[in-house]
C-alpha positions in Angstrom: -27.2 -29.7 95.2 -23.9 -31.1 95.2 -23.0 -32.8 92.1 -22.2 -36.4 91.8 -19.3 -36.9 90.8 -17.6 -33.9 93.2 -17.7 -34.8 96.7 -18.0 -31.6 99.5 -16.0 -33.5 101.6 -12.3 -31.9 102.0 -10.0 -34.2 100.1 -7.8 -35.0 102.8 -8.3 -38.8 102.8 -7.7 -41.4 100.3 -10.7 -43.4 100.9 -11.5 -46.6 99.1 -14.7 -47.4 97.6 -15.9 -49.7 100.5 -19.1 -47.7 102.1 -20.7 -49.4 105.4 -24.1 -49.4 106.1 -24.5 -51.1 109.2 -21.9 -53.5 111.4 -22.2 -56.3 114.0 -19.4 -57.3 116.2 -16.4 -58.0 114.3 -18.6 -57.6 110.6 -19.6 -54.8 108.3 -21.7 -55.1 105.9 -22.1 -52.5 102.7 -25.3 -51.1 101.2 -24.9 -54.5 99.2 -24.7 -56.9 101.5 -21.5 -57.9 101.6 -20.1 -58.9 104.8 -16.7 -58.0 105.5 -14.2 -58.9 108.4 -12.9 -55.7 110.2 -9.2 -56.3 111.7 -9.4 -52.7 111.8 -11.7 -51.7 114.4 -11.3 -47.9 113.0 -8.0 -47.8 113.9 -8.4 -49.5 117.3 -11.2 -47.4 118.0 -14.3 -50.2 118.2 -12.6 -52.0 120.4 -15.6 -54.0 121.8 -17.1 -54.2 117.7 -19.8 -52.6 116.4 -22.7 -52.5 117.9 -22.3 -54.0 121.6 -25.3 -54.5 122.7 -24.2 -53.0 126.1 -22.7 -50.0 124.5 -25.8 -49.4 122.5 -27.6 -49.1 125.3 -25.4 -47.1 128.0 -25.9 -44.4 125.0 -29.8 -44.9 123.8 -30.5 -44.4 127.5 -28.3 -41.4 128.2 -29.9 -40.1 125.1 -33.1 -40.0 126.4 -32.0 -37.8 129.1 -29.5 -35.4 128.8 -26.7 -34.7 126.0 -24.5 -31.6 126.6 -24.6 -29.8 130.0 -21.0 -28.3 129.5 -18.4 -28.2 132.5 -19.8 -25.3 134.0 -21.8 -27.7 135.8 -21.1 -30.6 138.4 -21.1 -33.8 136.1 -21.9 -37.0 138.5 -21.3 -39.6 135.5 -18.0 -38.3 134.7 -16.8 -38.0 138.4 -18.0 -41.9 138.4 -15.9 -43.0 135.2 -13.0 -40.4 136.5 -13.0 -42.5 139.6 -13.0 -46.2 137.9 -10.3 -45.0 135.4 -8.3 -43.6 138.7 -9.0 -46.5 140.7 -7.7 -48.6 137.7 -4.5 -47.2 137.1 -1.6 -44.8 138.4 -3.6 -41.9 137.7 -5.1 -39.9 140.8 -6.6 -37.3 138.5 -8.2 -37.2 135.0 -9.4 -34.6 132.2 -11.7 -35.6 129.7 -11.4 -35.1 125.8 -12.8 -35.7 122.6 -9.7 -37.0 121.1 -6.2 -38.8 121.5 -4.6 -35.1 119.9 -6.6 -33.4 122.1 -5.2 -35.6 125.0 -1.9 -34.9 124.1 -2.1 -31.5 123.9 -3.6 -31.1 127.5 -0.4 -33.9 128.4 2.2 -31.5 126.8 0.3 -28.5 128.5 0.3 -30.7 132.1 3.9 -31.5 131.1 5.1 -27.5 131.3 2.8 -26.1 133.8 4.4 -28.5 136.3 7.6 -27.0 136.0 6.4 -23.5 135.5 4.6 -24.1 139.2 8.1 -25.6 140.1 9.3 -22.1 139.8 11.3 -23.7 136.3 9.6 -22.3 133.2 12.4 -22.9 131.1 11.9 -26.5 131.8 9.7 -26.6 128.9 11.3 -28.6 126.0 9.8 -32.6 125.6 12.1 -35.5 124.1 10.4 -37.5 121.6 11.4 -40.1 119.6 11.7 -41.0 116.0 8.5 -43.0 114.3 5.9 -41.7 116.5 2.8 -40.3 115.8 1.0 -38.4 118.2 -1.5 -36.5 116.7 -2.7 -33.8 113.7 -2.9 -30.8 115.9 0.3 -28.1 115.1 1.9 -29.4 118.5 1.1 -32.6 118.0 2.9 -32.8 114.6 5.7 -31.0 116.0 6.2 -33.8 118.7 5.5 -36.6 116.6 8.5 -34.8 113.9 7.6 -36.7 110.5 8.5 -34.2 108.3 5.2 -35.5 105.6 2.7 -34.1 108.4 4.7 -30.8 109.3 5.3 -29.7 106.0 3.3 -26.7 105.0 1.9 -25.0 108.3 4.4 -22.4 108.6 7.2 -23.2 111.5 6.9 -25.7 113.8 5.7 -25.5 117.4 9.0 -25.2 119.1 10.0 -27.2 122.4 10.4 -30.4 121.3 13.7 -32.3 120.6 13.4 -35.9 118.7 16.0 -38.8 119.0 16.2 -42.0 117.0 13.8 -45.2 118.7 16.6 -46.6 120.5 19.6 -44.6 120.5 20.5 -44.1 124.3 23.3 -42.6 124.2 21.4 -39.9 122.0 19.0 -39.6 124.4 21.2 -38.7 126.7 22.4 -35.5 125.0 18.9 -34.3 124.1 18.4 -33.8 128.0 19.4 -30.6 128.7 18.9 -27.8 131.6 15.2 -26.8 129.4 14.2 -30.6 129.5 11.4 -31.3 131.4 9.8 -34.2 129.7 9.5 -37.5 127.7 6.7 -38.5 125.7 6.7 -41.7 124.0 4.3 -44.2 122.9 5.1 -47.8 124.4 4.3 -49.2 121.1 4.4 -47.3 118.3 1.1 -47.6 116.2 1.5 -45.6 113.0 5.3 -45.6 113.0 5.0 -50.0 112.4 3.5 -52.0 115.6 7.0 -51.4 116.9 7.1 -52.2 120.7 9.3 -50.3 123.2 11.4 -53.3 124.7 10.8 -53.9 128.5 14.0 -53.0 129.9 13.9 -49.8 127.5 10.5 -48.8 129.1 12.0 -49.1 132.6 15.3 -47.4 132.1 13.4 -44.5 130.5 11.3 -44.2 133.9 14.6 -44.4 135.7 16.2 -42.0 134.1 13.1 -39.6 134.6 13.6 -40.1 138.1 17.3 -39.3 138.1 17.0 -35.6 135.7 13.7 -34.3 137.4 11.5 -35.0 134.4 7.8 -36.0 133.9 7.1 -39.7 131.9 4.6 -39.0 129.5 2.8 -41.9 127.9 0.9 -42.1 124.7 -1.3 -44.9 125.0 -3.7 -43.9 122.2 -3.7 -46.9 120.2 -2.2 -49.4 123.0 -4.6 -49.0 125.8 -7.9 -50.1 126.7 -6.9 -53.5 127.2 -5.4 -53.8 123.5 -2.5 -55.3 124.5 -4.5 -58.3 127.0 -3.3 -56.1 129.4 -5.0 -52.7 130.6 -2.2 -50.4 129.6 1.0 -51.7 127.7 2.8 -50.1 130.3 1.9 -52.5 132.7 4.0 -55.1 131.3 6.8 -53.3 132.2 6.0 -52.7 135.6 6.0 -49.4 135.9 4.0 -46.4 135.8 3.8 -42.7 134.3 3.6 -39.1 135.3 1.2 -38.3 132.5 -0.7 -40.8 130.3 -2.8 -39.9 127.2 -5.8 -42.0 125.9 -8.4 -42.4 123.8 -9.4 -44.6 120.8 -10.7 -47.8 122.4 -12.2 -45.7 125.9 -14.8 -44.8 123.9 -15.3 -47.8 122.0 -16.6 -46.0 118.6 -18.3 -42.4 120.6 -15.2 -39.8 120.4 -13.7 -39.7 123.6 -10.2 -39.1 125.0 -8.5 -38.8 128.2 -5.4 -37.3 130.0 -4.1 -39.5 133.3 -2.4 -38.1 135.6 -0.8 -38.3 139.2 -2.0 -35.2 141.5 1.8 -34.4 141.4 2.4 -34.1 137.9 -1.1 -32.4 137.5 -0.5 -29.8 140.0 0.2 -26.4 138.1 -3.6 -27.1 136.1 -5.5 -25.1 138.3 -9.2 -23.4 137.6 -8.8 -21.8 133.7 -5.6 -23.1 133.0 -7.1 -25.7 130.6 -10.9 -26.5 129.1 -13.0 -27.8 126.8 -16.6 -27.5 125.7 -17.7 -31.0 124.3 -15.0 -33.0 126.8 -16.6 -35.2 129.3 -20.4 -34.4 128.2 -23.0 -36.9 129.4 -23.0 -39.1 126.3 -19.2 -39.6 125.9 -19.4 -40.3 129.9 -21.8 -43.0 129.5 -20.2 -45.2 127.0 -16.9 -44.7 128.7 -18.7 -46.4 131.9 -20.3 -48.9 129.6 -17.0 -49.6 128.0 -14.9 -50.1 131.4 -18.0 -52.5 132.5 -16.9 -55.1 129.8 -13.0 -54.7 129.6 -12.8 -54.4 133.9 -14.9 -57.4 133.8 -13.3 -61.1 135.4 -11.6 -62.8 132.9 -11.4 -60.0 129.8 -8.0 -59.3 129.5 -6.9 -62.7 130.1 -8.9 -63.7 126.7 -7.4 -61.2 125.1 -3.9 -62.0 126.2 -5.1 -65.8 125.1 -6.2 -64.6 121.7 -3.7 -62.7 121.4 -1.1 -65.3 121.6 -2.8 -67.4 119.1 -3.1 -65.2 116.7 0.8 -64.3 117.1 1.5 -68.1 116.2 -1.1 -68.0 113.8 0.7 -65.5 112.1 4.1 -66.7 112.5 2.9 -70.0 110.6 2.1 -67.4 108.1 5.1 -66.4 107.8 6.3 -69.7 107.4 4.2 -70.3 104.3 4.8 -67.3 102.5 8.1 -66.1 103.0 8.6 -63.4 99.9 5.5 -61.7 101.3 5.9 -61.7 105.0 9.5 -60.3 106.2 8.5 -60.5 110.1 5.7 -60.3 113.2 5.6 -57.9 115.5 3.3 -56.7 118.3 1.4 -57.8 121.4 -2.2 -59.1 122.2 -4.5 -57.6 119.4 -2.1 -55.1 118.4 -0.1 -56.9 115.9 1.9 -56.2 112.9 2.8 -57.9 109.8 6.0 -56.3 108.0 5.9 -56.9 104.4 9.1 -57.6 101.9 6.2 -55.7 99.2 4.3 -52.5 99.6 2.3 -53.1 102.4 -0.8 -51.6 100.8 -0.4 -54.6 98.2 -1.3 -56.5 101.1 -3.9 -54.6 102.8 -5.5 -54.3 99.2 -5.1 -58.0 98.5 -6.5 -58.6 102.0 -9.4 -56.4 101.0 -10.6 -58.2 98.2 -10.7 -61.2 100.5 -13.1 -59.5 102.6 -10.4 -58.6 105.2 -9.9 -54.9 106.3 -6.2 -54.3 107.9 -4.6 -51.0 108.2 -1.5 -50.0 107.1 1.3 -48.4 109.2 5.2 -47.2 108.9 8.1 -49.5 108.2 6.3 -51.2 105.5 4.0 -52.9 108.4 0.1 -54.2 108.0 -1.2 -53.6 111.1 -3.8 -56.0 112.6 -6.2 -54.3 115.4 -9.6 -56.2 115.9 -11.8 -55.8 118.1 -11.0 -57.4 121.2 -14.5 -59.2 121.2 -13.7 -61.2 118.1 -14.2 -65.0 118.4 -12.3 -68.0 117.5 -14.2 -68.4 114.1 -13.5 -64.6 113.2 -9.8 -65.4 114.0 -9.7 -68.1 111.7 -11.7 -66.3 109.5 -9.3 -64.0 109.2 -6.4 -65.8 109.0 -7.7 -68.0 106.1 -8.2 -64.4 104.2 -5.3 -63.7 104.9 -3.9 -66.7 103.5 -5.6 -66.7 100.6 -4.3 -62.7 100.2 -0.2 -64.0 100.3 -1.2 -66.9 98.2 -2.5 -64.6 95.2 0.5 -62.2 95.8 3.0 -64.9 95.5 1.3 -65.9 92.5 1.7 -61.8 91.3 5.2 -62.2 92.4 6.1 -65.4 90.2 4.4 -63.8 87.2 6.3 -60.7 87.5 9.1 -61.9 85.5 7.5 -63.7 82.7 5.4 -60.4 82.1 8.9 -58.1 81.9 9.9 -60.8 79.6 
């Protein structure tokens, strides 16, 4: 037996010693009872809560009758969610996934093929930009470039070119005769709840149009109705190639997804590309059960509402507690809260109040709750919040009697 003060899990996360034993909309609660608010959501994963009664039972049924028929076999329930996520969006054609890496990787795959079927292989080199995160797979890591997650796997996967977050002109001479793609995310999750600006979004797609390359999107963390609106693209007004998802499709089952036109999907024929566990029965359920709520009248537009409150909310904050709080970003309920202190001050602070945040790049707190919370858990939050700044700013003060 393993001993008890050695755990067999591989160290690779710095876990704190909150442990969940069961959760309820926007609460958790530990083995001890306590309750505790998750702004969270997993990392925008439960983005209907925890335990959605609708959710719980799209799965406990399709448990009951089939779990894994791999995609050797027709699959009518992920034809049907295919279809809605199609019919939804820009997409014509979709492959299933268990993850957002694993939706990248079959975007960056999607992404060459085309050309190779264009009779260009060389056109094989992606444009990403700095910040991003796209994933922990050695491709992945290589197109997201932060030199903390490549480190230490040998050399990185070659064929992608990075260029600073809004640096046009730099852009521009990244694109060369091997370019065939861009991949960004249209707001950055990890690298700080920084948003792509509007215009920024639809020059990109322009200039896709004009050199022959494929828009890849990574709407990971920003889709699902995050955002208040389906995609975060949409409030740009335009539309990708390629679009990788996952996170809040699911809503807590591991699920991901690559979108894309029939176009920009052309060259991924029979073999090209598979998976065993993507698109089985289970995963295909929830996803149905997941579009049921979000698709539903009037969803997104109470998440753009509650988004927009908690922004003010926030920027009142601000207001109050200026040596902690150095700006807000984000949109909908995908907001960020830069810090003038380590933002894991913060997120620990907030913690102790009963609040779990997440914390990002560029010294940001990010706030990501589920997008069923109600007007109590907002002000719930915000209160802990509060009460989080208030104790740091009395940390702050005391700082310089205890140096003295």
């Amino acid at each position: 037996m393993a001993s008890t003060q050695t755990s067999s899990i591989l160290p690779t996360y710095a876990r704190t010693e909150l442990a969940f034993e069961r959760g309820e909309g926007a609460w958790l609660v530990t083995a001890d009872g306590r309750r505790v608010l998750d702004f969270g959501a997993g990392i925008a994963v439960n983005a209907l809560g925890h335990a959605h009664p609708h959710l719980v039972q799209a799965l406990t049924e399709q448990a009951s009758r089939l779990w894994h028929i791999s995609n050797l076999y027709q699959n009518p329930e992920g034809e049907r969610f295919a279809h809605r996520l199609a019919e939804a969006t820009f997409a014509d054609v979709v492959f299933f996934s268990n993850s957002g890496a694993e939706a990248l990787e079959a975007s960056i795959k999607m992404a060459r093929k085309y050309h190779s079927a264009n009779g260009q292989p060389e056109r094989f080199r992606i444009v990403t930009f700095e910040g991003a995160f796209h994933g922990r797979t050695l491709a992945t890591i290589a197109a997201g470039g932060q030199k903390k997650y490549i480190d230490g796997f040998g050399p990185k996967v070659d064929g992608f070119d990075q260029v600073p977050f809004d640096d046009h002109e730099a852009l521009l001479a990244a694109i060369g005769p091997e370019t065939g793609a861009l991949l960004i995310e249209p707001i950055q999750g990890e690298g700080g709840i920084r948003p792509v600006p509007t215009e920024r979004l639809r020059a990109l797609r322009a200039l896709c149009d004009e050199k022959g390359l494929l828009l890849v999107l990574d709407e990971v963390q920003s889709g699902v109705g995050r955002t208040g609106k389906l995609f975060a693209h949409e409030w740009a007004g335009i539309v990708p190639d390629i679009m990788a998802i996952a996170k809040g499709i699911g809503g807590g089952f591991p699920m991901g997804a690559c979108l894309a036109t029939r176009e920009a999907a052309k060259g991924m024929t029979a073999g090209t590309h598979g998976t065993t566990f993507g698109g089985n029965p289970l995963a295909m359920a929830v996803g149905n059960a997941v579009l049921d709520v979000v698709l539903a009248p009037g969803f997104l537009e109470r998440v753009r509402d509650l988004g927009l409150r908690l922004k003010q909310r926030l920027a009142e904050l601000k207001d109050r507690h200026p040596a902690i709080i150095a700006e807000i970003r984000g949109e909908g309920l995908m907001m960020g809260i830069k810090t003038h202190i380590a933002n894991t001050d913060l997120t620990k602070a907030a913690e102790r109040e009963g609040l779990l945040t997440i914390p990002a790049g560029d010294s940001v707190v990010r706030l990501l709750p589920p997008l069923v919370i109600s007007d109590e858990d907002m002000a719930a939050a915000i209160d802990k919040l509060d009460r989080a700044c208030t104790a740091l700013d009395a940390a702050l003060r005391a700082a310089p009697e205890k140096a003295a």
